[in-house]
C-alpha positions as CSV (number, residue, x, y, z in Angstrom):
1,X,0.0,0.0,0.0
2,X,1.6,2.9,-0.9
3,X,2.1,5.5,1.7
4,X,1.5,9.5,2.1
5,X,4.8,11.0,2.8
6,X,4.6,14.5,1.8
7,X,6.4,16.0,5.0
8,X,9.5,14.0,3.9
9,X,9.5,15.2,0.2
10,X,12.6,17.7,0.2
11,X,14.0,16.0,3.6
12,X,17.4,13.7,2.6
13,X,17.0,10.7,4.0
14,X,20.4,9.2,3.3
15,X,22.0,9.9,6.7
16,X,19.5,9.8,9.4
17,X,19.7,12.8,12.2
18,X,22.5,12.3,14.8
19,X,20.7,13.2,18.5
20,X,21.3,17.1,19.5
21,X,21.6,15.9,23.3
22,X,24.9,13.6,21.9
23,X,28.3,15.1,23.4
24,X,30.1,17.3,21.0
25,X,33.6,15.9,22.5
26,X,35.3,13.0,22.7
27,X,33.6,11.2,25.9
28,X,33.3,7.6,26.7
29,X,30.0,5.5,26.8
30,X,29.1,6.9,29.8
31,X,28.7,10.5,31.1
32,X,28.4,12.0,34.4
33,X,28.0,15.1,33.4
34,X,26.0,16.7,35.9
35,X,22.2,18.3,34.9
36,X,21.5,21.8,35.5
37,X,20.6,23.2,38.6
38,X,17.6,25.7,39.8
39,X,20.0,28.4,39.4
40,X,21.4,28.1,36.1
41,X,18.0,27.7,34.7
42,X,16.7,31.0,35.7
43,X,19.6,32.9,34.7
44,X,18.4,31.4,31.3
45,X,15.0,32.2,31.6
46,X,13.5,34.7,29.2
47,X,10.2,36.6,28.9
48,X,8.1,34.8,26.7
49,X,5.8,37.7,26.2
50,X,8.3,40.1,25.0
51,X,10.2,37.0,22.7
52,X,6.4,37.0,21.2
53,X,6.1,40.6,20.5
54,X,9.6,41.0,18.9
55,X,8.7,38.2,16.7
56,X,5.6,39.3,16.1
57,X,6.7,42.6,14.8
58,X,10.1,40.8,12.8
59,X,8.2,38.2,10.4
60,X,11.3,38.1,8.6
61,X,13.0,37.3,11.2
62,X,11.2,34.4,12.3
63,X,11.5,33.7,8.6
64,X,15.3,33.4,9.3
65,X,15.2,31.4,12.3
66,X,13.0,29.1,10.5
67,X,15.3,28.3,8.2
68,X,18.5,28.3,9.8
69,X,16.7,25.7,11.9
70,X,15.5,23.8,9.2
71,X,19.4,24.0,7.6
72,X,20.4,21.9,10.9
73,X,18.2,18.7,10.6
74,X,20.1,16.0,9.6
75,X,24.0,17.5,10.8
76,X,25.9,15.2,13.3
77,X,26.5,16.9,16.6
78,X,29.9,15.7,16.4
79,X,29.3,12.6,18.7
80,X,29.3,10.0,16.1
81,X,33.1,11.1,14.4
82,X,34.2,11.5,18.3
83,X,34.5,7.2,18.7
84,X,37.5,5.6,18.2
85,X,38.2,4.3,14.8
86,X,37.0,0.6,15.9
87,X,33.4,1.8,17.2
88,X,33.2,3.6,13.7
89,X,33.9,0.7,11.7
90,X,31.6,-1.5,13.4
91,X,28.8,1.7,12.7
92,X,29.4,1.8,8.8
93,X,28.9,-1.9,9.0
94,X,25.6,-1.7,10.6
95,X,24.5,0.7,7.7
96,X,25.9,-2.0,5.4
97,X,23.2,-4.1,6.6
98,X,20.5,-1.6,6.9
99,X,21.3,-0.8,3.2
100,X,20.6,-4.6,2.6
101,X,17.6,-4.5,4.6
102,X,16.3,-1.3,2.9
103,X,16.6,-3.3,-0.7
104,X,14.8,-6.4,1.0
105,X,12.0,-3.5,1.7
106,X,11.8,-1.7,-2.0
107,X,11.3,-5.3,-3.6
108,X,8.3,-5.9,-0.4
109,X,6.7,-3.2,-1.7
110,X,6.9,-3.6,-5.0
111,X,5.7,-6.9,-4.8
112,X,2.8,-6.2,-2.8
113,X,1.9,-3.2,-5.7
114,X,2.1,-6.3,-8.2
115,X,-0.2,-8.8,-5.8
116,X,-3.0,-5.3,-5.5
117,X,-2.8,-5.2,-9.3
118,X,-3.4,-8.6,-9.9
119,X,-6.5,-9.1,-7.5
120,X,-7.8,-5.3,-8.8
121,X,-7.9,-7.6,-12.4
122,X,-10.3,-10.2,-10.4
123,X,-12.2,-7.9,-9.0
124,X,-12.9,-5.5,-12.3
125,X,-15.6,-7.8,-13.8
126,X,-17.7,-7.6,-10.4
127,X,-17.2,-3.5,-10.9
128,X,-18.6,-4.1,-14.2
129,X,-21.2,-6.2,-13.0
130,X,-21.7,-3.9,-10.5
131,X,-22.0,-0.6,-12.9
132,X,-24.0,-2.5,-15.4
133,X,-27.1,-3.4,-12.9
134,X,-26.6,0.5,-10.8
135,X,-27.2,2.2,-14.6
136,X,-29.8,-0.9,-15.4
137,X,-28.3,-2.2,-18.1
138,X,-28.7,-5.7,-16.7
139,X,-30.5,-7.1,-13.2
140,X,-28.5,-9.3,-10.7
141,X,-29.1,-13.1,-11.1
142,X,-31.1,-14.8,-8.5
143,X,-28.4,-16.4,-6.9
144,X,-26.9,-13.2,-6.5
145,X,-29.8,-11.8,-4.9
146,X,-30.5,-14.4,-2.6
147,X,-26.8,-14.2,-1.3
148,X,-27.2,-10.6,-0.6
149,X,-30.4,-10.8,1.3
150,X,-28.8,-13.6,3.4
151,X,-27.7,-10.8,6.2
152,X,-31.2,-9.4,6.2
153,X,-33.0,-12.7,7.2
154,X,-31.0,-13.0,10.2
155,X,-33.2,-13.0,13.6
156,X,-31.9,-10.4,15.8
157,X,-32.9,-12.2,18.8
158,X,-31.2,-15.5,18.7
159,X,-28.8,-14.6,15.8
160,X,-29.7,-17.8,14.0
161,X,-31.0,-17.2,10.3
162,X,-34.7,-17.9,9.6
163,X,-36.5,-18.7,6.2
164,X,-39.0,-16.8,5.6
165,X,-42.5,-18.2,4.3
166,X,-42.8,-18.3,0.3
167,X,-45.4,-16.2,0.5
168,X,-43.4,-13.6,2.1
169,X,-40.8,-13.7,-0.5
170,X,-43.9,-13.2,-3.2
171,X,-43.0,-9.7,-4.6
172,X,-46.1,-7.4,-5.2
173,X,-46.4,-5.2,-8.1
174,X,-46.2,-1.5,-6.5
175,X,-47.9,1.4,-9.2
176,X,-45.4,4.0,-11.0
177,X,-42.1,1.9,-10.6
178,X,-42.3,0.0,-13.8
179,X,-39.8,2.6,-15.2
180,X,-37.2,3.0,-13.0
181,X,-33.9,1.8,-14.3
182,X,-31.1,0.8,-12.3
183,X,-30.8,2.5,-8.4
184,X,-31.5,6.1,-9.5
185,X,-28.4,8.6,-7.8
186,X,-26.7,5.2,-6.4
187,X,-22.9,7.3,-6.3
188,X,-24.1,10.6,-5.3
189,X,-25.5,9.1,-2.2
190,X,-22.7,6.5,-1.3
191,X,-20.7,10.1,-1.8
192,X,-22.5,11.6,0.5
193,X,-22.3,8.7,3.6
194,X,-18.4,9.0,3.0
195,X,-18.1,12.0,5.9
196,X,-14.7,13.1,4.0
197,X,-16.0,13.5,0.5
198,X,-19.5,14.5,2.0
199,X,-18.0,17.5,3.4
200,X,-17.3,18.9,0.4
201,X,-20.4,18.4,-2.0
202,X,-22.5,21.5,-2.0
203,X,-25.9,21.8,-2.9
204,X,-25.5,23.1,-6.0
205,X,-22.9,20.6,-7.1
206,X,-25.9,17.3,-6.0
207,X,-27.5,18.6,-9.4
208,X,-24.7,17.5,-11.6
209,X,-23.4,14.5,-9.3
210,X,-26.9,13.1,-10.0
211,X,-25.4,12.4,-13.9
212,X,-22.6,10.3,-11.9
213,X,-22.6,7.2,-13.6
214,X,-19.6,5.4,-11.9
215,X,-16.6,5.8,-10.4
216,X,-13.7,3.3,-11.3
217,X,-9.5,3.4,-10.8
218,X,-6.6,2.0,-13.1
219,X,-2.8,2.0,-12.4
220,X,-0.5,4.0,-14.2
221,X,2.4,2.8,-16.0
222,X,4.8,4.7,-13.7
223,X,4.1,4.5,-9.7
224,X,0.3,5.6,-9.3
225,X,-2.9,5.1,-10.1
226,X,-5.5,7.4,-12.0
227,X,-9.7,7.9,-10.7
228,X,-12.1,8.0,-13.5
229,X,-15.7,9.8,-13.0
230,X,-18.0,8.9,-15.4
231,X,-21.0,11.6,-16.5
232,X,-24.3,10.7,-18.4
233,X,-25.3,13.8,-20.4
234,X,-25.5,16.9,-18.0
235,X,-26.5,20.3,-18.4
236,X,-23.6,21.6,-16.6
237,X,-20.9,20.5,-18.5
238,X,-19.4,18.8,-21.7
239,X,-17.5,15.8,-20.3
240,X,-18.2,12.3,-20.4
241,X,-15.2,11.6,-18.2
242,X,-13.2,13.5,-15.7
243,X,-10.5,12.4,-14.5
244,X,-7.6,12.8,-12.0
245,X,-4.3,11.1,-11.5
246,X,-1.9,10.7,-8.6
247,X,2.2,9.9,-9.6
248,X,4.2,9.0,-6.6
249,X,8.2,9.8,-7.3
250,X,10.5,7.2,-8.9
251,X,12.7,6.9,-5.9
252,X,11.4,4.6,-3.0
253,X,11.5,6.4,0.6
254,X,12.1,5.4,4.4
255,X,10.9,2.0,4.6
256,X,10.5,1.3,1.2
257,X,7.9,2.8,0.8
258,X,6.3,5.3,-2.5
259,X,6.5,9.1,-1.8
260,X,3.7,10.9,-3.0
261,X,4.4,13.2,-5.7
262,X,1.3,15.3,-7.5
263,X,-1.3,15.1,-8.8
264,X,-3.4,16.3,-12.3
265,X,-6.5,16.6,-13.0
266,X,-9.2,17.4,-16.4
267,X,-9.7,20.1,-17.3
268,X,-13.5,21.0,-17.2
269,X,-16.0,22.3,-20.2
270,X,-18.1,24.1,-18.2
271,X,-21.3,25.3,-20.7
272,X,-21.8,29.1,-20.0
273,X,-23.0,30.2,-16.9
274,X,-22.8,26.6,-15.1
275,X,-19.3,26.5,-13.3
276,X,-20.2,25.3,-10.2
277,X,-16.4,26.6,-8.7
278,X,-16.8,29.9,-9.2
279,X,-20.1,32.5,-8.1
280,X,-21.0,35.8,-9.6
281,X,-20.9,38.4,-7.0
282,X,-23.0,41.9,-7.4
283,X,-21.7,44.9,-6.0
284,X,-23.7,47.8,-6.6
285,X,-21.1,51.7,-7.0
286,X,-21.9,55.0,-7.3
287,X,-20.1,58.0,-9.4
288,X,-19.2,60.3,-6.8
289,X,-20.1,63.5,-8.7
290,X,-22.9,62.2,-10.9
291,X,-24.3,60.1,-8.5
292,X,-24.9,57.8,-10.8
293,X,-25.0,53.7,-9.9
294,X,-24.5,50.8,-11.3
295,X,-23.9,47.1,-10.9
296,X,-20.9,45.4,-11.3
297,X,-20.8,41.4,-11.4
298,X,-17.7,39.6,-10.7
299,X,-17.1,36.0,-10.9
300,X,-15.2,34.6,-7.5
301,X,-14.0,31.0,-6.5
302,X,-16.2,29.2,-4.3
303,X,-16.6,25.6,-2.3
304,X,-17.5,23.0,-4.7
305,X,-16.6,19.5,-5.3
306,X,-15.4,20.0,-8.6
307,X,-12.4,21.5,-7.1
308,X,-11.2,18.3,-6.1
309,X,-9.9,18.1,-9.9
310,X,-7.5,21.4,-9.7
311,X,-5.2,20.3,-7.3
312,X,-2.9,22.2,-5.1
313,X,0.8,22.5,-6.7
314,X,3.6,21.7,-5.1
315,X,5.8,24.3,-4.8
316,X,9.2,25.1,-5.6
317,X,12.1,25.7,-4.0
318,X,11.9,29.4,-5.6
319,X,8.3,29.8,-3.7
320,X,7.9,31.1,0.0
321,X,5.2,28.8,1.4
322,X,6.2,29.4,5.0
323,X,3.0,31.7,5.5
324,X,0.6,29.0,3.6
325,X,-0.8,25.9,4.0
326,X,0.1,24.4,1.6
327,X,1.3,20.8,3.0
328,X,-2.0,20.4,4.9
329,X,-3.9,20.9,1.3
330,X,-1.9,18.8,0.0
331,X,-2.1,15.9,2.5
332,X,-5.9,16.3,2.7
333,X,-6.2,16.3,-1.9
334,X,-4.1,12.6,-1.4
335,X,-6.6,11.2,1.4
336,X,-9.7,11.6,-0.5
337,X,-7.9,10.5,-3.8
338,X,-7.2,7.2,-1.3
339,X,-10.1,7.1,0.4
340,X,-11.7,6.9,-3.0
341,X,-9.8,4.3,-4.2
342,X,-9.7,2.2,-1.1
343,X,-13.2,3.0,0.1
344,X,-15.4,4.3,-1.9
345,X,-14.7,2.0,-5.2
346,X,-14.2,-1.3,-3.8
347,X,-17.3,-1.0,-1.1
348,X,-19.7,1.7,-2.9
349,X,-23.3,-0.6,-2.3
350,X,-21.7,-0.7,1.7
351,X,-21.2,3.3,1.6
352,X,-24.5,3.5,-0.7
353,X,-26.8,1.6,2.4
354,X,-24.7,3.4,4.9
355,X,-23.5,0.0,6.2
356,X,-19.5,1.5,5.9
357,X,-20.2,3.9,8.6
358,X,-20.5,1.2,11.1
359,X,-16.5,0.1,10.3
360,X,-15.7,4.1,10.7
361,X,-14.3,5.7,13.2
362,X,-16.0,8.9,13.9
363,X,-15.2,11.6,16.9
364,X,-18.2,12.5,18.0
365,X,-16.2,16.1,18.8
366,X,-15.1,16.5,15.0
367,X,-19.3,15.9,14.3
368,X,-20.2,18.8,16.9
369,X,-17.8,20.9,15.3
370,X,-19.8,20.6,12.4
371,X,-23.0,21.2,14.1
372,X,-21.4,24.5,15.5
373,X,-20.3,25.4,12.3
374,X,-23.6,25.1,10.5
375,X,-25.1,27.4,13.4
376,X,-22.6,30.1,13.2
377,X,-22.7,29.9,9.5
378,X,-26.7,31.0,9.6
379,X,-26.0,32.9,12.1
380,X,-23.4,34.7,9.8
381,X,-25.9,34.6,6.8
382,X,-28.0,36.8,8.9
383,X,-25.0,39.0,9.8
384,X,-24.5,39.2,5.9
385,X,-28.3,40.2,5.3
386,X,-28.4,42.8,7.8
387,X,-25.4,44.6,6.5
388,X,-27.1,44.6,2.8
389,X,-30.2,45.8,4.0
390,X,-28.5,48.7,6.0
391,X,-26.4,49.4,2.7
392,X,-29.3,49.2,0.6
393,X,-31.4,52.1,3.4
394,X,-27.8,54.1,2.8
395,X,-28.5,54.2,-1.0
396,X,-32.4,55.1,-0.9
397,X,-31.5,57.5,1.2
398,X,-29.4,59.7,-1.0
399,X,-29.8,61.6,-3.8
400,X,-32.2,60.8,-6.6
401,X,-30.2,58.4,-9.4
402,X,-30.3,56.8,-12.4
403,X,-31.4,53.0,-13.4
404,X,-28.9,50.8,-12.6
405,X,-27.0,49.7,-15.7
406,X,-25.4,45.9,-15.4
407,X,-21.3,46.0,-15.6
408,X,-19.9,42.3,-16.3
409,X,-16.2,42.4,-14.6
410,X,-14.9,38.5,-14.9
């Protein structure tokens, strides 16, 4: 399984950090150097309050510490070229090994890439199966039904599984279902039970996500693996596929282990006026010796779903991310890129039912946050709608103007 390791990506790994605590001189195994005492520590002590408003005022030089600090990971105190030449020789041959051993864990992971791609062949005619009854292109076999209701006829008393009469099993026509295909929004909804990709359909994206026809992975040629979204004609955009593909770097990290790398994703032919990741904002301006208004639109990102195919970009050495969050976007873009491929793909009828959430682990904290959130948000709305209504009392209060003419700013 390959491994999110996007905090080690510019770290060098090839020598692994000496402790700082090590002795800088030559010392034997043992040290009885003594610790500090009460009186040396508070002729050390500083004021924390002023250290926070100097750096608080100095950004760049917190900027500077930052990085001289960040220059000293992975330098040897000195302890390690302090031991006699004997005690050193026996080190380098302990890395020997562990060079052996690192090789042993490449080919381990490599091998287990190679066992997930040749079960993920097993299991894509069952996807197939799968997509072709969900669109109702074909109906599940008897067999197949009777094995999936085998869970449902279990008696919750006794736990021992009871046949039902044959009359109970007789199905009854029911009026207006005759032409329902398939199970009608069956990936919007198993989207929606998965609490990390839930949180970030909106209500305006449900409309298209309805035209989801299924969700499905491949591997790549090089390291990673690519998730395909397929649409049934929408009238939000062009696409019959979207698609978004994660590379991991060539090199194997710590442990043997891939090291995520980037990821791309489609472009999207949005038809006019129907890009659900951006909003048309209306501010309304006045002319200042006319007194003249008018109102000018202009189109500004906004939450969506569909974001989740522009990823973040890593950035370059060139770039000052220091002030950005940048890794935690990054980290969160290659979760839900593996929680879809893990999850979401292999158990969507689970997600679909809701069964899944029972193998989650939720914090019931991280759900009241939400709660909170959703309250403070109305509470904000309001906040927003009482402001416009006093600015819209400011401008019928002044003097007489003009019809407002429409001024598209994109």
């Amino acid at each position: 399984m390959a491994e999110q390791l996007i905090k080690n990506k510019r770290l060098d790994l090839a020598t692994a950090p000496t402790p700082q605590n090590t002795p800088s001189s030559v010392a034997p195994i043992s040290s009885h150097a003594q610790q500090p005492g009460i009186a040396s520590i508070k002729e050390e002590e500083l004021d924390r309050a002023a250290a926070a408003s100097i750096f608080a005022q100095n950004p760049k030089l917190v900027q500077m510490i930052q990085g001289r600090l960040g220059s000293l990971v992975g330098r040897s105190s000195g302890y390690i070229e302090s031991l006699p030449t004997p005690v050193r020789r026996r080190i380098s041959g302990l890395k020997g090994i562990q060079k052996e051993h690192s090789k042993l864990e490449a080919q381990f992971q490599e091998e287990v890439l190679q066992l997930e791609k040749k079960y993920f062949a097993k299991f894509t005619p069952l996807y197939e199966k799968r997509t072709s009854i969900v669109n109702g292109a074909a109906e599940p076999s008897p067999e197949e039904i009777e094995a999936g209701e085998e869970d449902e006829e279990e008696d919750e008393e006794d736990g021992e599984k009871v046949e039902k009469p044959a009359e109970e099993k007789t199905e009854k026509p029911v009026e207006g279902v005759e032409d329902i295909k398939g199970i009608p929004e069956f990936w919007l909804s198993a989207m929606k039970n998965q609490i990390s990709l839930a949180e970030m359909i909106t209500d305006r994206d449900e409309d298209a996500l309805r035209s989801l026809v299924d969700i499905r992975m491949e591997y790549l040629d090089k390291p990673g693996f690519r998730l395909i979204f397929q649409f049934a004609p929408n009238e939000f955009f062009n696409n019959k596929t979207i698609t978004k593909s994660y590379f991991y770097q060539d090199e194997s990290g710590y442990g043997g282990d891939f090291i995520y790398d980037h990821a791309e994703g489609d472009k999207i032919d949005w038809k006019e006026g129907k890009d659900l990741t951006v909003k048309i904002e209306s501010k309304k301006q006045r002319n200042k010796n006319t007194k003249q208004t008018r109102i000018v639109k202009k189109t500004v990102p906004t939450e969506s779903f569909f974001n989740f195919f522009s990823p973040p970009k890593v950035p370059t050495d060139d770039e000052d991310d220091s002030a950005s969050d940048i890794e935690e976007r990054l980290e969160l873009d290659y979760q839900l890129g593996e929680d879809i491929k893990e999850k979401l793909i292999p158990h969507a009828v689970d997600w679909f039912t809701g069964e899944a959430l029972g193998y989650e682990e939720i914090d019931e904290d991280e759900l009241g946050a939400f709660e909170d959130e959703d309250e403070d948000e109305d509470d904000d709305l309001s906040d927003d709608q009482d402001d416009e209504d006093d600015s819209d009392e400011d401008d019928d209060g002044a003097k007489p103007k003009q019809e407002a003419a429409e001024c598209k700013q994109s």
